[in-house]
C-alpha positions as CSV (number, residue, x, y, z in Angstrom):
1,X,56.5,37.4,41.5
2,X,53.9,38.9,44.1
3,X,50.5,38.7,43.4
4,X,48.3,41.2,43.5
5,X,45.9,41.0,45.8
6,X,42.6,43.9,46.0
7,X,40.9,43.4,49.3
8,X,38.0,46.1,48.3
9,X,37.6,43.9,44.9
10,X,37.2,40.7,47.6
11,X,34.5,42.5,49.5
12,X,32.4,43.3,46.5
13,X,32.9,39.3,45.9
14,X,31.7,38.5,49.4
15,X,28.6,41.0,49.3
16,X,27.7,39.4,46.0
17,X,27.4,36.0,47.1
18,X,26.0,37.0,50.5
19,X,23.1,38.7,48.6
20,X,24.0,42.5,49.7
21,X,25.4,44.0,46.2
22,X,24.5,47.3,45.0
23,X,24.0,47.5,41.1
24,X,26.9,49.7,41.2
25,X,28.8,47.7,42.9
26,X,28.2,44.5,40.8
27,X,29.2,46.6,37.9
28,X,32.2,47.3,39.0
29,X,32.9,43.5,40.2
30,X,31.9,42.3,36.8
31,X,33.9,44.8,35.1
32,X,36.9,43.6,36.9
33,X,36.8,40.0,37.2
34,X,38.0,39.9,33.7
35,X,41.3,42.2,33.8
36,X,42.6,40.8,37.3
37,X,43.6,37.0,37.0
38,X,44.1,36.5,41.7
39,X,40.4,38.3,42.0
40,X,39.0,36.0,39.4
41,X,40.7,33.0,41.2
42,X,38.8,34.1,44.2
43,X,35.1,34.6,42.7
44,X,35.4,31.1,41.6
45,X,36.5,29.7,44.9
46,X,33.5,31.5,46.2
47,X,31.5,29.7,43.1
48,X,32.9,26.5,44.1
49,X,31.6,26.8,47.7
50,X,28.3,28.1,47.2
51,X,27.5,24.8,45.4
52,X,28.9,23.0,48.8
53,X,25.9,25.2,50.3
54,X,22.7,24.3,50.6
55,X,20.9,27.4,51.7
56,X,23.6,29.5,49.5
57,X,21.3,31.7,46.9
58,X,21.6,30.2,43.1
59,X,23.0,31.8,40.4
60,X,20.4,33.5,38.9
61,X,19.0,34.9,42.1
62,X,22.3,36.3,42.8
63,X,22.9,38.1,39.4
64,X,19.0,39.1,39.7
65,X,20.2,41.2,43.2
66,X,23.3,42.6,41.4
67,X,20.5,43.6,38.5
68,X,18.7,45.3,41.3
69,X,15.6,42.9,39.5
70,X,14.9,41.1,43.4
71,X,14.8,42.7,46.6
72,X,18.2,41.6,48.6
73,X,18.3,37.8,51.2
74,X,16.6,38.9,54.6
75,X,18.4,38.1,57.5
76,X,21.9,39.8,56.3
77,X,21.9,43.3,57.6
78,X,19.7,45.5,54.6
79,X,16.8,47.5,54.9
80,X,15.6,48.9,51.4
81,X,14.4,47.1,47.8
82,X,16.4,47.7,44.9
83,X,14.8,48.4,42.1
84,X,15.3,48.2,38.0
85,X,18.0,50.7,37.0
86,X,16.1,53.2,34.3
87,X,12.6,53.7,33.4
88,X,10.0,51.3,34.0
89,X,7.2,51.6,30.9
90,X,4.1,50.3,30.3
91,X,3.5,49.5,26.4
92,X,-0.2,49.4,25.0
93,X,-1.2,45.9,24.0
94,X,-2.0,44.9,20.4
95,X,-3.7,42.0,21.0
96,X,-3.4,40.7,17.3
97,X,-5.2,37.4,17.0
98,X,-2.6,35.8,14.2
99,X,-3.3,32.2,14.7
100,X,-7.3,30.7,13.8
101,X,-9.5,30.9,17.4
102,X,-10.1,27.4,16.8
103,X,-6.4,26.4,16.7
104,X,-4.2,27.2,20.0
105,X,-0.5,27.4,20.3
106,X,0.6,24.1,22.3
107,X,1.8,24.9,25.5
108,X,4.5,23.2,27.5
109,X,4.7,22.7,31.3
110,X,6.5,25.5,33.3
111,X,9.8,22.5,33.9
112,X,9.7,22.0,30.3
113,X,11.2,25.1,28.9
114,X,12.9,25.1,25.7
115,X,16.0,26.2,26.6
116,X,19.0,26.1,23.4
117,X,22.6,25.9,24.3
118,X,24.1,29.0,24.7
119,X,21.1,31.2,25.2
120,X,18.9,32.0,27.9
121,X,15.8,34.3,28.8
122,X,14.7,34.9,32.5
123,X,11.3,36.4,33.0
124,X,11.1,38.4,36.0
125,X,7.6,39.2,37.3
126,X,7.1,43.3,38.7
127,X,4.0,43.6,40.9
128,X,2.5,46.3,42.1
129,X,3.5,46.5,45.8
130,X,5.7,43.8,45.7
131,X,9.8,43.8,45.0
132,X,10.3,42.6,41.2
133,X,11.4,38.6,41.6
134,X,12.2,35.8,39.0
135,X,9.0,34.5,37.5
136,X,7.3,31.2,39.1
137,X,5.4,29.2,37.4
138,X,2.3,31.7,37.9
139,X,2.2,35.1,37.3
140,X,-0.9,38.0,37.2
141,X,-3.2,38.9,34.3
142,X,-1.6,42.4,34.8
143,X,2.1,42.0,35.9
144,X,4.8,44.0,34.6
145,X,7.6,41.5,33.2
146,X,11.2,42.2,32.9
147,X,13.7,40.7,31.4
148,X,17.5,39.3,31.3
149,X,19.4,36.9,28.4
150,X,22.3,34.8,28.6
151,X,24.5,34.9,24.9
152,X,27.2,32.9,24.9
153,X,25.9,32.4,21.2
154,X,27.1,35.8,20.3
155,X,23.9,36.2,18.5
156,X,23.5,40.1,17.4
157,X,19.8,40.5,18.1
158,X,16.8,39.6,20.2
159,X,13.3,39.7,19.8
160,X,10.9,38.9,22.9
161,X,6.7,37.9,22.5
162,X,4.5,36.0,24.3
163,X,1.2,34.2,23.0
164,X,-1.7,33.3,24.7
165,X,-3.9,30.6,24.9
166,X,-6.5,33.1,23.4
167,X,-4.0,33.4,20.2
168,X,-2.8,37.0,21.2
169,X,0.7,38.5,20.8
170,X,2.3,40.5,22.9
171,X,5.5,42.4,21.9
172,X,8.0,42.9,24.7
173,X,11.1,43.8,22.6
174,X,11.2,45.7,20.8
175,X,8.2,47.8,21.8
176,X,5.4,48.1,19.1
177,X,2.9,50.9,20.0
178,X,1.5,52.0,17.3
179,X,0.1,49.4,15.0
180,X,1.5,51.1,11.4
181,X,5.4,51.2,12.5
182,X,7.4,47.7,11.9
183,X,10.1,47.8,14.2
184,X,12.8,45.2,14.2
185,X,15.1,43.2,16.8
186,X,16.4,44.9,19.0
187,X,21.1,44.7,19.7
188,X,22.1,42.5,22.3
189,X,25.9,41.9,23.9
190,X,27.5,38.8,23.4
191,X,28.6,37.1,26.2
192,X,27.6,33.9,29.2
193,X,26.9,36.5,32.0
194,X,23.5,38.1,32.4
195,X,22.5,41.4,30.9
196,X,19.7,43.7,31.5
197,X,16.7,44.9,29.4
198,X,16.3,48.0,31.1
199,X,12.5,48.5,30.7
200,X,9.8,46.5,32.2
201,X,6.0,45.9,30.4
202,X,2.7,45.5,31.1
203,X,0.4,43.8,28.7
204,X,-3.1,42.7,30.3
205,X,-3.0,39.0,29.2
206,X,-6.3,37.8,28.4
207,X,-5.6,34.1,28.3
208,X,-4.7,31.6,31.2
209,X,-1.5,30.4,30.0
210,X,1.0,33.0,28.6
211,X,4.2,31.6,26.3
212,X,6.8,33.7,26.4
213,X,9.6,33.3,23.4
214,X,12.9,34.5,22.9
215,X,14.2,34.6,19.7
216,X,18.5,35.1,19.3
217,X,19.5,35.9,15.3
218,X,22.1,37.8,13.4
219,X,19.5,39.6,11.4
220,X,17.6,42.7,12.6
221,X,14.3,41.0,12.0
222,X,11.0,43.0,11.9
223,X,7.9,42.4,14.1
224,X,5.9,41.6,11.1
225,X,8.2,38.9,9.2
226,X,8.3,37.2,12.7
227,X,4.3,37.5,13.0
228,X,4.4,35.9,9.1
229,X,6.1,33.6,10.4
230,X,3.5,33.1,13.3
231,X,0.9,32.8,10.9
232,X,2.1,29.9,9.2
233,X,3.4,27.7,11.9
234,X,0.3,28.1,13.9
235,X,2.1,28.2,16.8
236,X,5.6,27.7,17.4
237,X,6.2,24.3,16.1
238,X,9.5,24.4,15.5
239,X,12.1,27.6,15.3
240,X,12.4,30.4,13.0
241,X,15.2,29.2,11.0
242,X,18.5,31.0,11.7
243,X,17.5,31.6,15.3
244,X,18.3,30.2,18.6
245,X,14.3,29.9,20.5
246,X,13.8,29.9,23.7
247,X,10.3,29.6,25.1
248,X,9.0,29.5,29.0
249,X,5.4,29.6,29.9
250,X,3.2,30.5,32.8
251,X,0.2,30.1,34.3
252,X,-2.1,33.5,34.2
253,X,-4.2,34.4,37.6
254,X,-7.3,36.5,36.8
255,X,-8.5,37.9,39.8
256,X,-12.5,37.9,40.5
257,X,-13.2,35.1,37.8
258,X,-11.5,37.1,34.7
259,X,-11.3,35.3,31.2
């Protein structure tokens, strides 16, 4: 039987791992791979060769491009930045102090993340003047941060925060503007590739060291039963039961001396 064989598929394939998708283009590739058994074969080839490379970009760099989260690899024939698809938002910060100013969530070093199997949050830093790039271990007092998730769990929802060293929260997802609404977790697709939440946020941090937690559950949880939950933990010592926690943290610059 001849196999099919779809050279334009193969280029997509080839841009991808030479850094020079388009988000379009990357949707389409991803939207194929699955349905087409010979151009699967030959993204994992590819796969099996980057590892052989040593200056070959990494995984999550490469989905990051194909996001249009991180500017594309110089030196391979591309002028512009891609940027996030949609609208990028700024949400007002609600500061709320849930955990005793004497008592301060523990804070692991940026290698240490607590990282479940099957579920994964990438932080994605958006500075002003700058492409948007995967986080380091440092980011500004007043970045916008983006996100993407991994859920090979299948979990149906996701809820994203961050704490300070100061004791404030800081709702990334879903968005909490106005302090009387109680929103709840936001849907997420199932699934061990990499998908998009389409809008970044700014929250000016206060502290020096920002935690930022993901939490993957079946149940639409609100804002406040998670903040309950804050409450009494004092911190994050062990998950929410029925969730799959992920947590990163980062340094916080302050320019000038700030808090």
């Amino acid at each position: 039987m001849k196999r099919t064989v779809h050279p334009e598929m193969h280029a997509l394939i080839d841009r991808h791992f030479s850094g020079r998708i388009s988000p379009g283009e990357e949707r389409s590739m991803r939207e194929h791979l699955p349905v087409c058994n010979s151009c699967h074969r030959y993204y994992e080839r590819r796969v099996a060769l980057a590892a052989l490379d040593p200056i070959a970009l990494n995984e999550d760099d490469r989905l990051a491009i194909g996001l249009g989260l991180e500017r594309q690899r110089p030196g391979v024939g591309w002028t512009g930045v891609l940027m996030m698809a949609g609208s990028v938002v700024a949400v007002v910060l609600l500061g709320l102090a849930l955990l005793p100013r004497g008592s301060q969530p523990p804070f692991v070093a940026r290698g240490e993340e607590t990282k479940p199997a099957g579920v994964a949050l990438l932080v994605y830093q958006v500075t002003a003047g700058k492409p948007p790039s995967l986080a380091g271990d440092e980011i500004r007092f007043d970045d916008e941060l983006a996100f993407t998730y991994r859920n090979a769990a299948a979990k149906k929802h996701l809820l994203v925060f961050g704490i300070d060293d100061h004791a404030n929260v800081y709702w990334y997802h879903p968005a909490w503007p106005r302090a009387g609404d109680n929103p709840r977790a936001i849907p997420i697709e199932a699934g061990d590739g990499l998908h998009e939440l389409r809008e970044a946020v700014r929250h000016p941090i206060k502290g020096r060291m920002l935690r930022i937690v993901g939490l993957f559950t079946d149940r639409a949880l609100s804002v406040r039963s998670v903040e309950a939950w804050l409450a009494q933990t004092r911190g994050l010592p062990a998950p929410l039961p029925g969730t799959l926690q992920t947590s990163t943290s980062f340094t916080v610059r302050h320019e000038g001396g700030g808090r």
